[in-house]
C-alpha positions as CSV (number, residue, x, y, z in Angstrom):
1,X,-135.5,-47.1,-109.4
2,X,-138.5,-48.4,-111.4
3,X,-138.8,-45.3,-114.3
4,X,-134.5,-46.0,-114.6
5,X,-135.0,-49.3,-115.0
6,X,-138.0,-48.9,-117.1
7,X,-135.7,-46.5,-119.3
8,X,-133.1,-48.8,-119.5
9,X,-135.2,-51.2,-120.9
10,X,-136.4,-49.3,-123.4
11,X,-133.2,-48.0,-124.6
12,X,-131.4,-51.1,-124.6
13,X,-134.1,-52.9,-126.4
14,X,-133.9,-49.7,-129.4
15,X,-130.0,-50.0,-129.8
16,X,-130.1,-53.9,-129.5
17,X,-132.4,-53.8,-132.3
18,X,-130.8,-51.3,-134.3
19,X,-127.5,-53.4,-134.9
20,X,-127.4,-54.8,-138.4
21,X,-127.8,-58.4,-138.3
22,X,-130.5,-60.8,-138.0
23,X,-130.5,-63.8,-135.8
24,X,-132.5,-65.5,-137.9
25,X,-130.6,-66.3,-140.5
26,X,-128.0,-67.3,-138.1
27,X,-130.0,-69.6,-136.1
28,X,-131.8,-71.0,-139.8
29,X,-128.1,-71.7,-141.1
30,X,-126.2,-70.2,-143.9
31,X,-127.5,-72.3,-146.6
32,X,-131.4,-72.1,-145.5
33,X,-133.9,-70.5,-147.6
34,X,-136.1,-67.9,-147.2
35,X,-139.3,-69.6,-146.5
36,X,-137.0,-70.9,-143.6
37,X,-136.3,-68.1,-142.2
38,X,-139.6,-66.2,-142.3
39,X,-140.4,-69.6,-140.5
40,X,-137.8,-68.8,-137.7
41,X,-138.8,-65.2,-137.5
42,X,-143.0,-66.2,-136.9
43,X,-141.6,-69.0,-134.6
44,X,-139.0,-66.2,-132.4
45,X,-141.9,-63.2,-133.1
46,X,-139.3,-61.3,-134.7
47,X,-141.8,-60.9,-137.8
48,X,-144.2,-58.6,-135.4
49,X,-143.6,-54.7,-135.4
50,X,-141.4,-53.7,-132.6
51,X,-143.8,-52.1,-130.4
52,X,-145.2,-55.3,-129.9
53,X,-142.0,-57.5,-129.1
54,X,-141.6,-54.5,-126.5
55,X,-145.0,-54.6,-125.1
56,X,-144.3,-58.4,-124.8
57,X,-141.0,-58.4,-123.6
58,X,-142.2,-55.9,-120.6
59,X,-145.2,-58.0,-120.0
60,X,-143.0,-61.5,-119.3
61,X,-140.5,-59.1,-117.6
62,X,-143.3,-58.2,-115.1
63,X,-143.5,-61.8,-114.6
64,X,-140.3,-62.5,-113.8
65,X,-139.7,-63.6,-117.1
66,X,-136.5,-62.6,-119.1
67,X,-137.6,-64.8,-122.6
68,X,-135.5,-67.7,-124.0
69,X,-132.2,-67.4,-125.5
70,X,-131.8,-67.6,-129.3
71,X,-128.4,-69.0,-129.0
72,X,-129.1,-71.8,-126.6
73,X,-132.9,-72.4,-126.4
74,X,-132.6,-71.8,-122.5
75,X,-134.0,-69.4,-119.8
76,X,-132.3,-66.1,-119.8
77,X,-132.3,-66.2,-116.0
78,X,-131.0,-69.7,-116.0
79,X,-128.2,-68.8,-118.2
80,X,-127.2,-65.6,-116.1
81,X,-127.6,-67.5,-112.8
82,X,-125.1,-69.8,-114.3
83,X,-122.4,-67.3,-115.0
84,X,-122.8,-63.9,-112.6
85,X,-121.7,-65.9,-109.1
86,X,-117.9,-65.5,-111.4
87,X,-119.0,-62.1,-112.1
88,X,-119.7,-60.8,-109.0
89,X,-117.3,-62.9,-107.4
90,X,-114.7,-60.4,-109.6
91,X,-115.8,-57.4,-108.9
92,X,-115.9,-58.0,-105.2
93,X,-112.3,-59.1,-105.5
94,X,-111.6,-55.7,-107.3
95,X,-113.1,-53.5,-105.1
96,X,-111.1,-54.9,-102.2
97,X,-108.2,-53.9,-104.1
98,X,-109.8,-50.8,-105.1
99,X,-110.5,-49.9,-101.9
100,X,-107.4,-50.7,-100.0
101,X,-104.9,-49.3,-102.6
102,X,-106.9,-46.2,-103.8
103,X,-107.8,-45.6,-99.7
104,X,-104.0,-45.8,-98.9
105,X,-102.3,-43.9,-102.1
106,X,-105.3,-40.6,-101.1
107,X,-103.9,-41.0,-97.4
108,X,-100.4,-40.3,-98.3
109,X,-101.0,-37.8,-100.5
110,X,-103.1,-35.7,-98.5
111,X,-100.6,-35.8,-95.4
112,X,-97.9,-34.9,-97.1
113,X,-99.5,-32.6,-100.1
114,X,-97.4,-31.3,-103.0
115,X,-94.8,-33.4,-101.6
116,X,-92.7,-35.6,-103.9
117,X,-94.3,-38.1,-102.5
118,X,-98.0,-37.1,-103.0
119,X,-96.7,-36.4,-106.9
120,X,-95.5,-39.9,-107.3
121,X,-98.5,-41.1,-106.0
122,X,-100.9,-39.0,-107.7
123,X,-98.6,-39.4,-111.1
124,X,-99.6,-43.3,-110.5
125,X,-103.2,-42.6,-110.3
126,X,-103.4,-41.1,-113.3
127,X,-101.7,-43.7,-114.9
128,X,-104.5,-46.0,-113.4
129,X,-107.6,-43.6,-114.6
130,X,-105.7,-43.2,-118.4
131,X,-104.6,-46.7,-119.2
132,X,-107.3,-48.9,-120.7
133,X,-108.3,-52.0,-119.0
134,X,-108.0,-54.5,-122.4
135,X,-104.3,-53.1,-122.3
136,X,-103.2,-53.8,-118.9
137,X,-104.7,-57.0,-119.1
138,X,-102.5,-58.2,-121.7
139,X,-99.8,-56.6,-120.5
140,X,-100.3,-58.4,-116.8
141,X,-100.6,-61.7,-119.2
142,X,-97.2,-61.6,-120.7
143,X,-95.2,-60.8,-117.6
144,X,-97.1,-63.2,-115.5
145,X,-97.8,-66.3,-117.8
146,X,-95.5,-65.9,-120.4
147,X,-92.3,-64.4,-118.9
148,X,-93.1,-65.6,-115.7
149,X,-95.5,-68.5,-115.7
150,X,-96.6,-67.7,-111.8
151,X,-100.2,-67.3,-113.0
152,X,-103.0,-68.5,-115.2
153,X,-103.8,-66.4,-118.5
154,X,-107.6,-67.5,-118.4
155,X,-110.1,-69.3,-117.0
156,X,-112.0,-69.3,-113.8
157,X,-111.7,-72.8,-112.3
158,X,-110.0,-71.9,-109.4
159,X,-108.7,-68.6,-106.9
160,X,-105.2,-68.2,-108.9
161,X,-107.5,-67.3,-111.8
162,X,-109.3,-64.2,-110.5
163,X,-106.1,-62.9,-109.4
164,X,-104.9,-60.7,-112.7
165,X,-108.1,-59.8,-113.9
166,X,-109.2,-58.5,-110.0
167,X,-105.9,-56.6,-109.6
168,X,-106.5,-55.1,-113.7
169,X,-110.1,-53.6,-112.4
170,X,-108.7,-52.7,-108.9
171,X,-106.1,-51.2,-110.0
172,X,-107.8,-49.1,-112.9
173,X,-110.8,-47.9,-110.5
174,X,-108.3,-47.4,-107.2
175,X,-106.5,-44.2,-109.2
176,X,-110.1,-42.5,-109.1
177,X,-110.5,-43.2,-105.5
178,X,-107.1,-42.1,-104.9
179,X,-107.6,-38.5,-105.9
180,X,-110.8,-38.5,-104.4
181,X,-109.7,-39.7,-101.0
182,X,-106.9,-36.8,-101.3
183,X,-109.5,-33.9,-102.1
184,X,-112.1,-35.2,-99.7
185,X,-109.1,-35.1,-96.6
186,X,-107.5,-32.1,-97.9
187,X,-110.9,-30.1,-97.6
188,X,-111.7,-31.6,-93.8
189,X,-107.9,-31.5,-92.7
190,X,-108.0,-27.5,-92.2
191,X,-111.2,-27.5,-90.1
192,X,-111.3,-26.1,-86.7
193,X,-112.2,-29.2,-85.1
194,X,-109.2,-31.1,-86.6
195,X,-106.7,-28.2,-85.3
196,X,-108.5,-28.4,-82.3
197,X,-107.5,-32.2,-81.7
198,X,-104.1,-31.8,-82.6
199,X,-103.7,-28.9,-79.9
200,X,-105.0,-31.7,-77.5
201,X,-102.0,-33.1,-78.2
202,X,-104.0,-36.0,-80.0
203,X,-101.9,-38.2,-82.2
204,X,-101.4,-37.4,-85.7
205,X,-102.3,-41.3,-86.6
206,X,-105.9,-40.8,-84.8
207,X,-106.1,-37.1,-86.1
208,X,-106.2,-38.7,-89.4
209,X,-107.8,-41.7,-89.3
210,X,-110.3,-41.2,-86.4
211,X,-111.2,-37.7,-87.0
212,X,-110.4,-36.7,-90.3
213,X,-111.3,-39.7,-92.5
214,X,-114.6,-40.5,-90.8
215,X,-115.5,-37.1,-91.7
216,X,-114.4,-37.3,-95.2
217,X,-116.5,-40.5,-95.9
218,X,-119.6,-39.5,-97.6
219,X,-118.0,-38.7,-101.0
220,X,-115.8,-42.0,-100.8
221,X,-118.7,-44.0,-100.0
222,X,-120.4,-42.4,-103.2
223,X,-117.5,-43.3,-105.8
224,X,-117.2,-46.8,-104.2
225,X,-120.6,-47.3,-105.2
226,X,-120.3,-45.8,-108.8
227,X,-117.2,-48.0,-109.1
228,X,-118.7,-50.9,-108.0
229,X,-121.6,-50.5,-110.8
230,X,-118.4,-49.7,-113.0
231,X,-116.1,-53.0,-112.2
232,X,-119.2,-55.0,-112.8
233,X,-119.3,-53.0,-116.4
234,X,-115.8,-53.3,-117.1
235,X,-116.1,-57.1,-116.8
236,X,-117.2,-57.4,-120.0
237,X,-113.9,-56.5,-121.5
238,X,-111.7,-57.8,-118.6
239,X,-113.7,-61.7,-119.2
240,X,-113.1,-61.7,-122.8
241,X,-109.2,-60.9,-122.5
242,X,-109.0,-63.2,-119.8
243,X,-111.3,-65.8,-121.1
244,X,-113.3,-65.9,-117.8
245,X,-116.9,-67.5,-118.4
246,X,-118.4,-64.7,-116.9
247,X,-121.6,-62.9,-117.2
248,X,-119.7,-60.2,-119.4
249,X,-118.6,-63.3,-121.4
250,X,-122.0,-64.1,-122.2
251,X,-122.6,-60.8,-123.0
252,X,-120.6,-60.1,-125.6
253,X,-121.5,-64.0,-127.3
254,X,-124.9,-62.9,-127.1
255,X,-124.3,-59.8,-129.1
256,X,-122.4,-61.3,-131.8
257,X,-125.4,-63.6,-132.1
258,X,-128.1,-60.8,-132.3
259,X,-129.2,-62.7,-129.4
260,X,-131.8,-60.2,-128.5
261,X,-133.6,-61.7,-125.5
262,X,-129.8,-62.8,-123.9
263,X,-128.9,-59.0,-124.3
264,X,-131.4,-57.5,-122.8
265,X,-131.7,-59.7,-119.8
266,X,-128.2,-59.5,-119.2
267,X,-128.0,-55.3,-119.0
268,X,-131.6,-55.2,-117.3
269,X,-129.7,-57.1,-114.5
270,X,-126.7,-55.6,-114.4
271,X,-128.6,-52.2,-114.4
272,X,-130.6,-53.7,-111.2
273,X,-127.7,-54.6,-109.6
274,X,-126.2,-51.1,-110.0
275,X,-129.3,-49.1,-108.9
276,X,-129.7,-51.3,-105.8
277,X,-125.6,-50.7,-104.7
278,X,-126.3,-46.5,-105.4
279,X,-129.5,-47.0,-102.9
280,X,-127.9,-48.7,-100.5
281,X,-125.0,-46.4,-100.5
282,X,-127.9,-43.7,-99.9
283,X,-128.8,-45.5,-97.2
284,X,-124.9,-46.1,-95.2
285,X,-124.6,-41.8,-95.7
286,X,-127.2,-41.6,-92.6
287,X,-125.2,-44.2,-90.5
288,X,-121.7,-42.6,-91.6
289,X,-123.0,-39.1,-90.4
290,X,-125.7,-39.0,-87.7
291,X,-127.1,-35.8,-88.8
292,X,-128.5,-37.0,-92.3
293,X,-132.0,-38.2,-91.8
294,X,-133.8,-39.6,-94.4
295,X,-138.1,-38.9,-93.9
């Protein structure tokens, strides 16, 4: 975890520093001069070379301390502690809908493969892998605020507005679960042991869901987890079309501002958050199959 995190500090701090633009002159105002800008620069440290903004940026980071946004004169941490409880709070909703939908559409299609049915269903989750989030979002948005005012088109005051951005990421990440699901099943479905339980005389309900899909878990546990890391990315886009004032929100403010310190903090701690999710999905493989041991 530490060298990932380590590199993902260092190459966000690279490209974050790369983009043209200078938050100096936006903080010091259009009409400053440049004596008050150079002054802005020695007061932020954006006059020193950039080996030593790293060096210092790592050193507070050690410390628990993501720096001071440009844009607002505030903690980092304060300002991401403000806004992430939304955040997460919308891509838990999403993978619930991930889970359930993608979980169900691979079901059907592997009991019934090359079926019309497992076509349709597959067709579907192609549709959800292809189509790009910033697109169903609007589209959601004029059927169900504009055509038919039933929901919100932003905010995140209340339940009702999670609702169409949550089903926009569910629904995008559940085809790629889907297929997944199918493959996984397809591959354990033909195994001795299952034809052995159905010449029991076993149900076909508990040959599936019992026996089959409990052995078929370790791979669906793995994309959930890569597609949790991925919802909490896609956020970024799925906030700003919906308004939400969410940590992807904040994110893309704070790169329109060159806001360097609010940038960085923000993807160190998504990055976190993503690492830890992959290790504890590591960790559930040993108590989804007893024989993986970890030593």
């Amino acid at each position: 975890m530490i060298p990932t995190l380590f590199g993902v500090s260092l190459l966000c701090f690279i490209i974050i520093h790369s983009v043209p633009g200078d938050p100096a002159h936006l903080i010091a105002g259009v009409d400053a001069t440049e004596e008050q800008v150079q002054s802005v620069k020695e007061r932020l440290g954006l006059d020193r070379p950039l080996y030593e903004q790293y060096f210092s940026y790592v050193t507070n980071l050690l410390q628990g301390n993501l720096g001071e946004s440009l844009q607002s004169e505030r903690p980092v941490l304060q300002e991401i502690m403000t806004r992430f409880p939304k955040t997460i709070l919308l891509t838990v909703f999403s993978v619930v809908i991930m889970v359930i939908v993608g979980l169900f559409a691979g079901i059907l299609s592997a009991t019934k493969p090359n079926s019309i049915r497992d076509n349709v269903t597959m067709m579907f989750s192609l549709f959800g892998i292809s189509m790009p989030v910033f697109w169903f979002g609007t589209m959601l948005i004029l059927l169900f605020s504009y055509y038919l005012p039933l929901l919100p088109s932003g905010g995140s005051s209340g339940f009702q507005h999670f609702i169409l951005p949550s089903v926009v990421l569910g629904l995008s990440s559940s085809g790629v679960l889907a297929r997944l699901t199918r493959s996984s099943i397809l591959e354990v479905i033909h195994q001795d042991f299952i034809r052995t339980a159905r010449a029991k005389g076993v149900k076909e309900r508990l040959v599936i869901y019992k026996h089959t899909l409990k052995n078929a878990l370790i791979p669906i546990i793995t994309i959930i987890g890569l597609e949790f890391g991925t919802l909490l990315g896609g956020a970024v886009l799925t906030e700003t079309v919906f308004s939400m004032n969410g940590l992807g929100r904040f994110i893309i403010q704070s790169i329109e501002f060159r806001d360097y310190p609010a940038v960085q903090g923000c993807i160190l701690f998504v990055a976190t958050i993503f690492v830890v999710v992959n290790l504890l999905v590591d960790l559930c493989y040993s108590a989804v199959d007893p024989r993986i041991r970890y030593e």
